[in-house]
C-alpha positions in Angstrom: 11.9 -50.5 -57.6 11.0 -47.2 -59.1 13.9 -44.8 -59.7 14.4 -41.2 -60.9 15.7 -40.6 -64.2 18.6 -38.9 -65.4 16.4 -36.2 -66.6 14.3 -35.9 -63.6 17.6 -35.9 -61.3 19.5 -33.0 -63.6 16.0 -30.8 -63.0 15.8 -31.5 -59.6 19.2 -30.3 -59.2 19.0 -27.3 -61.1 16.0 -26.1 -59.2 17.4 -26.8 -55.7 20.5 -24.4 -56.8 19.1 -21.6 -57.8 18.2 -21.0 -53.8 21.2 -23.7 -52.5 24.5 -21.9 -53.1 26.5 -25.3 -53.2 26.8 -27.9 -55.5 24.4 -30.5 -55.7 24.8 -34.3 -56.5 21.9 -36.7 -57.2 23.1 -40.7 -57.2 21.6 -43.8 -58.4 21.2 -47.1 -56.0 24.8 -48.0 -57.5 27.0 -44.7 -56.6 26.2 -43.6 -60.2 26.6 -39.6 -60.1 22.6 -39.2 -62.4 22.1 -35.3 -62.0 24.7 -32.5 -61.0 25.7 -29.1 -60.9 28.8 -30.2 -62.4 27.2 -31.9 -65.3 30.4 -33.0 -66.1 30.6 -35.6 -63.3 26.9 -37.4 -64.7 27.8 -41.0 -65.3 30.8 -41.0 -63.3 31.0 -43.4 -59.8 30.6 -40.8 -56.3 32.9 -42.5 -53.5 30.8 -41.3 -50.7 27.8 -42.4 -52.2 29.0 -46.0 -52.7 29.9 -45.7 -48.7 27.0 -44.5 -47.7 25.2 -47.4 -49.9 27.1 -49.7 -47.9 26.9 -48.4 -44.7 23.2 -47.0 -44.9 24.3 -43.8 -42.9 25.6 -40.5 -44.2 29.1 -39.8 -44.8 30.9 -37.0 -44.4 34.1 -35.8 -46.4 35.7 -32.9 -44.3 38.6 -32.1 -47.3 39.2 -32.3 -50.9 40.7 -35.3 -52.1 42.3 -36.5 -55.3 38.6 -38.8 -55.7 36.4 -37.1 -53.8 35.1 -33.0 -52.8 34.5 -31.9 -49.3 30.7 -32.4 -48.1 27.7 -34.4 -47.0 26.5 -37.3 -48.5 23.0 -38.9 -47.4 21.1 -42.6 -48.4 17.6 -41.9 -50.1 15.8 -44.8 -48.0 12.4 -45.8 -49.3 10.6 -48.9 -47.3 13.7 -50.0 -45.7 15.9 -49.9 -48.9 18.2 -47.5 -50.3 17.7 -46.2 -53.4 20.2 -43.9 -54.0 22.2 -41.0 -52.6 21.9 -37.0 -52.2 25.5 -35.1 -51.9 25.8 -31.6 -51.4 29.8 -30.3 -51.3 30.8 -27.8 -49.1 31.7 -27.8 -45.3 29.9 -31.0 -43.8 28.5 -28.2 -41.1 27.2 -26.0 -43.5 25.2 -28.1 -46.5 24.2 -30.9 -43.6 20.9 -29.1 -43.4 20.8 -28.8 -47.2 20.7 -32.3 -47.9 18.5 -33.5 -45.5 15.8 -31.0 -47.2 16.5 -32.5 -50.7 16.9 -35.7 -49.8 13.5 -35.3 -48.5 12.4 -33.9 -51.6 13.7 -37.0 -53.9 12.5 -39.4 -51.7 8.7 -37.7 -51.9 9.2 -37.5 -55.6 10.2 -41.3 -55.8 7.8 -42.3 -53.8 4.7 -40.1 -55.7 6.2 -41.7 -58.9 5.8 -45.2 -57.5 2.1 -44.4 -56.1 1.0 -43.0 -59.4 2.6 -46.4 -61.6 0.8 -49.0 -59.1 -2.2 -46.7 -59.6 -2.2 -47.1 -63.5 -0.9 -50.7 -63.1 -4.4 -51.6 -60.9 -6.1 -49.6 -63.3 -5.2 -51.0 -65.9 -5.4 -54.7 -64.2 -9.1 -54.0 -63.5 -9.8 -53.0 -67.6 -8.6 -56.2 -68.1 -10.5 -58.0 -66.4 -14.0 -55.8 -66.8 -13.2 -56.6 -70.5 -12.8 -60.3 -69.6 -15.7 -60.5 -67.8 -18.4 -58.4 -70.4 -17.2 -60.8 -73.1 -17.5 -64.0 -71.0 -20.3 -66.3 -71.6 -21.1 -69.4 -69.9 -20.0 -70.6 -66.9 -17.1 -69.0 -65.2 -13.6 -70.7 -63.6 -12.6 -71.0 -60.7 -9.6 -68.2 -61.3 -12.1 -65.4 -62.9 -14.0 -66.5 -60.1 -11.3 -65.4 -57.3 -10.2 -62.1 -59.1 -13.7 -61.0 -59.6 -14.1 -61.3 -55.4 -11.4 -58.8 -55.0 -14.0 -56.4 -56.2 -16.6 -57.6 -54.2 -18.4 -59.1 -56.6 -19.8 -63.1 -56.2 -19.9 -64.7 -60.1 -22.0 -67.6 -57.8 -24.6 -64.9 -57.3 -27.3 -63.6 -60.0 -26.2 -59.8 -60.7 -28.4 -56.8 -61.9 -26.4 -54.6 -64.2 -26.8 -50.6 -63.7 -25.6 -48.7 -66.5 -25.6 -45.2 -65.9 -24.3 -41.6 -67.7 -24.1 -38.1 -66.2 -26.2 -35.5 -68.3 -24.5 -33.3 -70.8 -26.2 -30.5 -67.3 -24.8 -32.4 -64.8 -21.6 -34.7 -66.6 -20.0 -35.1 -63.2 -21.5 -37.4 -60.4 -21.3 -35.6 -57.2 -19.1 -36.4 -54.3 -21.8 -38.0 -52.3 -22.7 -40.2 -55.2 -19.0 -41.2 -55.8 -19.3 -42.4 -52.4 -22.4 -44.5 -52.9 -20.7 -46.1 -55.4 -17.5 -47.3 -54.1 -19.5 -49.5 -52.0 -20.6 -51.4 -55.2 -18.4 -53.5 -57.6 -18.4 -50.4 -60.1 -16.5 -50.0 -63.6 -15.8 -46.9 -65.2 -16.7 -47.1 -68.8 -14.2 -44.5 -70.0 -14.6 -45.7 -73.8 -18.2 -44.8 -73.6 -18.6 -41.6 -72.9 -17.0 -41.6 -69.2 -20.2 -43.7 -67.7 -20.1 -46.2 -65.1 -21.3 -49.8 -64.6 -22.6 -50.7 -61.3 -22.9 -54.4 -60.5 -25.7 -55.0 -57.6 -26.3 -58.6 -56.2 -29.3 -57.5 -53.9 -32.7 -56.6 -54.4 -32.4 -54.2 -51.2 -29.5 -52.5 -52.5 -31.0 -52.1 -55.9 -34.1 -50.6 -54.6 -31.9 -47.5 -52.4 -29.4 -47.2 -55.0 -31.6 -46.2 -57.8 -33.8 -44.2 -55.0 -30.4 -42.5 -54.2 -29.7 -42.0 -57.9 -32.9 -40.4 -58.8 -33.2 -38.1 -55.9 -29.3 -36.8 -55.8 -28.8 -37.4 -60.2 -32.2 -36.7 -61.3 -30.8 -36.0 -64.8 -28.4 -38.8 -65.0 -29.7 -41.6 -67.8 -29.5 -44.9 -66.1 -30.8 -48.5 -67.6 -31.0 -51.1 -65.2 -30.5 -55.0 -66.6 -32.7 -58.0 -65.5 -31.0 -60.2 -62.9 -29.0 -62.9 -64.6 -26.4 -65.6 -63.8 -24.4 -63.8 -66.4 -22.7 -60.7 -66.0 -21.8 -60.0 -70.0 -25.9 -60.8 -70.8 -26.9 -57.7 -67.7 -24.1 -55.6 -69.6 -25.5 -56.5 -73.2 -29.6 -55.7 -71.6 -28.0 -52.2 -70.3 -26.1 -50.9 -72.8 -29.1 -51.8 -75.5 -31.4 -49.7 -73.0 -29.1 -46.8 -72.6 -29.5 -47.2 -76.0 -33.4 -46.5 -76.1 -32.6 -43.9 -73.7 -29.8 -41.5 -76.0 -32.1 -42.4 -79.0 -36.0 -41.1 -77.2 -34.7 -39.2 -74.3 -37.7 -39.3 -72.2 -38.7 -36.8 -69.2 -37.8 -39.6 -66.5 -34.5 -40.9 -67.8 -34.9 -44.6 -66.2 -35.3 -47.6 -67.8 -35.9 -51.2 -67.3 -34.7 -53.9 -69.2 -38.0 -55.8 -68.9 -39.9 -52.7 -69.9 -38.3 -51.8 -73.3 -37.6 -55.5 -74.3 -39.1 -55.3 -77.5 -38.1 -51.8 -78.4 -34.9 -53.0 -78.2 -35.7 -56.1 -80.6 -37.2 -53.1 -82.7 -34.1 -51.4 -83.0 -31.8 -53.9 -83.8 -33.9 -54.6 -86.8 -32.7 -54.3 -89.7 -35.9 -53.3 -91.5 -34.2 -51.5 -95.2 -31.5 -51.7 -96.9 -31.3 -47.8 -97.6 -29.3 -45.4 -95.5 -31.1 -44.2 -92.1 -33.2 -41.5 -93.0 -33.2 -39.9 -89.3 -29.4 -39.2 -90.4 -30.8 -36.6 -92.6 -31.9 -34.7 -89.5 -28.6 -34.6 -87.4 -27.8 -30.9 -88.0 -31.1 -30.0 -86.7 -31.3 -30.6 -83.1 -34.6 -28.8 -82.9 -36.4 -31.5 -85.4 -34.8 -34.1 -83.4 -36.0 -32.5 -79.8 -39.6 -32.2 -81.7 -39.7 -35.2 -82.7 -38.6 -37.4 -79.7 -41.4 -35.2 -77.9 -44.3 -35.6 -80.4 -43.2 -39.5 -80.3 -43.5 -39.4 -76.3 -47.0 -37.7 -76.7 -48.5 -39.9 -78.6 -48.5 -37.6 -82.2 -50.5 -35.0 -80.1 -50.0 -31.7 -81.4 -51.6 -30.1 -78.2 -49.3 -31.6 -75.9 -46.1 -31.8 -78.2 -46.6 -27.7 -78.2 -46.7 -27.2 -74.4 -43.9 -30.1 -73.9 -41.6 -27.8 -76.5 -43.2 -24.6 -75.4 -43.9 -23.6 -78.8 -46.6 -22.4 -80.8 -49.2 -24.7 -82.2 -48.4 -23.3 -85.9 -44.3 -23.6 -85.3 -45.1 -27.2 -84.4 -46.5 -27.7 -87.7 -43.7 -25.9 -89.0 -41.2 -28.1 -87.8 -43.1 -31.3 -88.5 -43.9 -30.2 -92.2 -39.7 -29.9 -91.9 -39.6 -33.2 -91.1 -41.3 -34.5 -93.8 -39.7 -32.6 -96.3 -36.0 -33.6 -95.1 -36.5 -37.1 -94.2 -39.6 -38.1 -97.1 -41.5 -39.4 -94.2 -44.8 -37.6 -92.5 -45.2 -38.0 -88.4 -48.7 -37.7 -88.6 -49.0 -41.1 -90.4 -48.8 -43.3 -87.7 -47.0 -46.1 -89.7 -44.8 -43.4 -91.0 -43.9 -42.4 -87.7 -43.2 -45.8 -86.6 -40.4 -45.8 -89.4 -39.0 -42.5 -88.2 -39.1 -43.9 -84.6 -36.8 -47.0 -85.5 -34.6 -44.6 -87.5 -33.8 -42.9 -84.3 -33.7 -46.3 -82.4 -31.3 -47.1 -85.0 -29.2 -44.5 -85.0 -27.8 -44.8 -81.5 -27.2 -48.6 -82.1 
């Protein structure tokens, strides 16, 4: 059971009396005296709050005693159980409205704190066991089996893999999307760059996810995996395509496994033993842009310029830069391949 803390009890305390002109006591589930206005008392055992422990009602002291002050004392009650106490002193008439409000306060604070630590502990359960699962080949057991139905997903059943990040233009998925997704076994990918993994066990749901995706996310980069018994095989496919995708970062941002297959192959290459020359070109996003688009057009100059809405001559600008940084020249088409697996490379 969650508790407040000794430090969380003295500021709650010295809040409530700046507009509460009586002392306040804040007790532990033992009768332990954990925040005051008479800080001298913290540590010490409150009578009335071991009473009103024992009886689970409030007790009232209606004069000073040698052990105890006059005032109210009242049970925090969370889910049936009593986890501590709220005293105010003063004339039981008097603070009895006082305590009820701030022992409605502690108890929303106790319970907010015990919210937010299951929160994190499910969040952190379900890392655990995405991390299981994307490094788990083979066949699964029957226990990975059972937790991975309590997110809806069937290891029995062949899975496609989406992978999918927001646009640096849009790098929040709307609240309609968000939606969508929660009706999929989904996985937020915080490590990488805040994207998400949706699993997808249907060819229906596939079909109007991605249609939902494209129409509402038209920016978002998403690579889809081929459908495999395996879940850690669909999560290897995707991440290697949203690979291709960061690296070329063409005008319709959605890629198939199946389609890219060998470009992935391509990339993974390793081809030279010298350093990556596209590395060279990393403080010049405009060469990067101009190249990625003269790669998508073919090495056409004509439709490089209108894709960049340049001139012609600042095209050949650029691509003469190119050359001169990187040693390699894009119109030499087995130059160009190098420079294209460079940038494959570079987002390996």
């Amino acid at each position: 059971m969650l508790q407040l803390t000794e430090r969380q009890a003295q500021e709650i305390v010295d809040n409530m009396m700046q507009d509460i002109p009586y002392n306040i006591n804040i007790m532990n589930e033992q009768g332990i005296i954990i925040g005051s206005g008479q800080k001298e008392r913290v540590g010490t055992v409150h009578q009335g709050a071991v009473r009103a422990l024992t009886t689970g009602t409030r007790t009232e002291v209606w004069q000073d005693g040698k052990l105890e002050k006059m005032g109210t004392n009242e049970p925090i009650t969370i889910n049936n159980q009593h986890v501590g106490v709220i005293g105010i002193s003063g004339h039981p008439d008097e603070v009895r409205p006082f305590c009820n409000i701030v022992r409605t306060t502690v108890a929303l604070l106790i319970e907010q704190r015990n919210q937010l630590e299951s929160l994190a502990h499910e969040t952190s359960r379900k890392k655990a066991f995405l991390e299981r699962l994307l490094n788990h080949y083979g066949s699964y057991s029957l226990k990975i089996r059972k937790e991975a139905l309590q997110y809806n997903l069937d290891l029995q059943l062949p899975t496609v893999l989406l992978y999918i990040k927001a646009s640096g233009s849009t790098p929040e998925f709307n609240e309609s999307i968000g939606k969508v997704l929660l009706q999929f076994p989904s996985f937020s990918m915080e490590d990488e760059g805040d994207a998400q993994i949706i699993m997808i066990q249907s060819e229906t749901d596939l079909d109007s996810l991605l249609k939902r995706l494209r129409q509402e996310q038209p920016h978002c980069f998403i690579s889809v995996s081929r459908k495999e018994p395996n879940v850690a095989v669909c999560y290897e496919q995707a991440r290697s395509v949203m690979n291709i995708l960061m690296a070329l970062q063409p005008a319709a941002p959605l890629l198939y496994y199946d389609d890219v297959h060998f470009l992935v192959s391509f990339s993974k290459a390793r081809l030279t033993s010298q350093a990556n020359i596209i590395s060279r070109l990393e403080d010049h996003a405009d060469l990067l842009e101009t190249l990625r688009s003269f790669i998508h057009h073919n090495g056409s100059m004509t439709m490089t310029a209108t894709d960049l809405n340049i001139h012609r001559n600042t095209l050949q600008y650029r691509l003469k830069r190119i050359e001169s940084i990187t040693g390699r020249d894009p119109h030499n088409w087995l130059e160009l391949i190098e420079l294209t697996h460079g940038l494959l490379s570079l987002h390996q």
